[in-house]
C-alpha positions as CSV (number, residue, x, y, z in Angstrom):
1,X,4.6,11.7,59.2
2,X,4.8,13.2,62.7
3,X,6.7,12.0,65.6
4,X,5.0,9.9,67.7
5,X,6.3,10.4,71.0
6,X,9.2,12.6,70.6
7,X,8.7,16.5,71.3
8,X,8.7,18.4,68.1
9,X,11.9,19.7,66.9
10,X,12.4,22.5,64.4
11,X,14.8,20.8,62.2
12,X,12.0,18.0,61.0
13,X,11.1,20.8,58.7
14,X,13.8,19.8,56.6
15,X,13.4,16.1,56.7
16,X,13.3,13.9,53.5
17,X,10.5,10.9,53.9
18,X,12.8,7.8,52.3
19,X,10.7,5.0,54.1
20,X,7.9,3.7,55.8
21,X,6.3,0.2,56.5
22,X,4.0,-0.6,59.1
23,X,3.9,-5.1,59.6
24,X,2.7,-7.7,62.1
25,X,5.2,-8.0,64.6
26,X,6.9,-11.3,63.5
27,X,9.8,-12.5,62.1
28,X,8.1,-12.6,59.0
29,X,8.2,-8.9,58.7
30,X,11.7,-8.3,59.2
31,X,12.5,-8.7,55.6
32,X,10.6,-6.3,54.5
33,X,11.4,-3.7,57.4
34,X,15.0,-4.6,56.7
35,X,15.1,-3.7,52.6
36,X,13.2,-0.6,53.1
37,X,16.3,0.2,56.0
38,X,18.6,-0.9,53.2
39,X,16.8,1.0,50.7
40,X,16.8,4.3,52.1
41,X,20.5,4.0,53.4
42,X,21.9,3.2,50.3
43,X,19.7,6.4,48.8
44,X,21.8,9.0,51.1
45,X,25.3,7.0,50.0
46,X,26.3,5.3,52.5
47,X,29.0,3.1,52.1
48,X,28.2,-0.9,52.1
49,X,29.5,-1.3,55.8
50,X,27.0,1.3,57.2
51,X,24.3,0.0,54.7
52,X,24.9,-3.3,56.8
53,X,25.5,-2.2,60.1
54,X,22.1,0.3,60.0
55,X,20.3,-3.0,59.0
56,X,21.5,-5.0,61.5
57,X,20.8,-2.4,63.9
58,X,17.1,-2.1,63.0
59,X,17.3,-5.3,62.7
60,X,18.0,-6.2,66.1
61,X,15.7,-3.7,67.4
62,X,12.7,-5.3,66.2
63,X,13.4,-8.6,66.8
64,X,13.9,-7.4,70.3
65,X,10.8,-5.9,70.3
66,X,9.1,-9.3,68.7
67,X,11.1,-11.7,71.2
68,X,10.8,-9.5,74.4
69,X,8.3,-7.2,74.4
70,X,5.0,-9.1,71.9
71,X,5.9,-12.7,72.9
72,X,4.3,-11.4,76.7
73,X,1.3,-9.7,74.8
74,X,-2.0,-10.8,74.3
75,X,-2.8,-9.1,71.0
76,X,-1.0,-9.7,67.6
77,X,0.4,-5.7,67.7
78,X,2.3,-4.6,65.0
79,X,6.1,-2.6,64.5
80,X,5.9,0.4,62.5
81,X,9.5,1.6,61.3
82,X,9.5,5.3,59.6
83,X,13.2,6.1,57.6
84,X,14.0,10.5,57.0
85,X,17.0,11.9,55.7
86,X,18.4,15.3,57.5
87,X,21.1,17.4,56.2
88,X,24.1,15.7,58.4
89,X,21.8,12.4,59.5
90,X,19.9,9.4,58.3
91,X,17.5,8.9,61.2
92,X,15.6,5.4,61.7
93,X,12.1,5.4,64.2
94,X,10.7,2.4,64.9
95,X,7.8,2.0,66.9
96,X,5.9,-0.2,68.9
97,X,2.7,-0.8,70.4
98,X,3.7,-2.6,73.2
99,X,3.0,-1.7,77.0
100,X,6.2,-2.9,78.4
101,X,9.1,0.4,78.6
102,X,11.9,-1.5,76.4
103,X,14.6,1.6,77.2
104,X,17.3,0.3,74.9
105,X,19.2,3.6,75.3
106,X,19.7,2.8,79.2
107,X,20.4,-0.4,78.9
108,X,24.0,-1.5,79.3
109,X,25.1,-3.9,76.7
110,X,27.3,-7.2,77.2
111,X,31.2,-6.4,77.2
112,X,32.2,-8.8,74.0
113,X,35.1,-10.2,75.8
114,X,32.5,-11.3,78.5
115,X,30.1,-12.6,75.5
116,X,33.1,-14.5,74.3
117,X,34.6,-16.0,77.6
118,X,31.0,-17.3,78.5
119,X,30.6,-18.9,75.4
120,X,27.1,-17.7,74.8
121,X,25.6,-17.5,71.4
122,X,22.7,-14.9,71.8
123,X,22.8,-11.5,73.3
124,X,24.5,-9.7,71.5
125,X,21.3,-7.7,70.5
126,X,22.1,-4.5,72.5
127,X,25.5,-4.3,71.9
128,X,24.9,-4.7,67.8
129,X,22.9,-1.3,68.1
130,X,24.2,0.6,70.5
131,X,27.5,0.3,68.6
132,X,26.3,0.2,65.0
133,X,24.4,3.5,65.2
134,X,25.7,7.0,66.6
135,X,22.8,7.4,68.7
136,X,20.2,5.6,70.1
137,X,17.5,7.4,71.6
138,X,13.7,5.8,73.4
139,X,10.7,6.9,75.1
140,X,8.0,5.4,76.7
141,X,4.6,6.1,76.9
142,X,2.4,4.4,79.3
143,X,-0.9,3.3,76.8
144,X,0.9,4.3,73.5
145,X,4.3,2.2,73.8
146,X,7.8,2.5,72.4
147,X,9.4,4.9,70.1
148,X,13.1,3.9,69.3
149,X,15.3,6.4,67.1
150,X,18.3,5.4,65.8
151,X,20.9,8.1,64.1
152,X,23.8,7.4,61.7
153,X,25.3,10.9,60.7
154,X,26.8,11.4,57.5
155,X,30.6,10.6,57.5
C-alpha cells in the first residue's frame, strides 16, 4: 500500500502491513475502523492505555472528518484508514476524500482548563489526538483530499 499523499520515504521498505479498511464515512463505520486500530496496536504490544488512547485518537479523527468535513459534501465519500508497524513506531494513515484542508496538525487545540471553566461538553476532539499520539502529521491535496498520520513510537 503506497502513501497517498506523503513523499516517499526510504524507511517504508521496512514496514509491516497490520491493517486496512476502507468504509462509508459514517458513524456506522467507526467500529470497524476502531477494532482494526485496536487490533493492530495490541499486535506490536502495546500496553492497554496506549491500545485506548491510539483508538480514541483515530477515533476522533474520523469522526472529525464525518462531522466536519462530509456533513458539507454532496457525495456519500468514504474514510480509508491504513495501520504499518516500523521498527521504533506504529504508524496510523487515515484518509479522506474530502475537498475541504482539515490541517489537524496546525490546529491549536482547547486548553482543558478552558474546556472545563466553560462548561462545554464537545470539543475536545483536537486535543484527544494531538495528545494521545506522538505525532500528528496532514496534507492537503486540492482534488484528492486529506491524508492524516498519526505516530505512537514504541516506549
Amino acid at each position: 500500500m503506497p502513501d497517498a499523499l506523503f513523499p516517499h520515504n526510504p524507511s517504508n521498505s521496512s514496514i509491516s502491513w497490520l491493517g486496512h479498511v476502507r468504509a462509508p464515512g459514517t458513524p456506522d463505520s467507526l467500529p470497524p475502523i476502531r477494532q482494526t486500530v485496536v487490533d493492530a496496536a495490541e499486535k506490536c504490544g502495546f500496553s492497554d492505555e496506549d491500545v485506548a488512547k491510539i483508538e480514541m485518537a483515530v477515533g476522533e479523527a474520523c469522526t472529525n472528518i464525518i462531522e466536519h468535513s462530509y456533513s458539507t459534501q454532496p457525495l456519500n465519500l468514504d474514510i480509508e484508514v491504513k495501520v504499518g508497524r516500523y521498527s521504533d513506531r506504529l504508524e496510523v494513515t487515515i484518509l479522506d476524500y474530502s475537498s475541504i484542508n482539515f490541517a489537524v496538525d496546525q490546529m491549536a487545540s482547547i486548553p482543558l482548563d478552558d474546556y472545563i471553566a466553560t462548561g462545554r461538553r464537545r470539543g475536545l476532539g483536537l486535543y484527544i489526538i494531538q495528545s494521545f499520539v506522538d505525532k500528528v502529521e496532514h496534507k492537503f491535496i486540492c482534488g484528492q483530499g486529506n491524508e492524516l498520520r498519526l505516530t505512537k513510537y514504541f516506549a
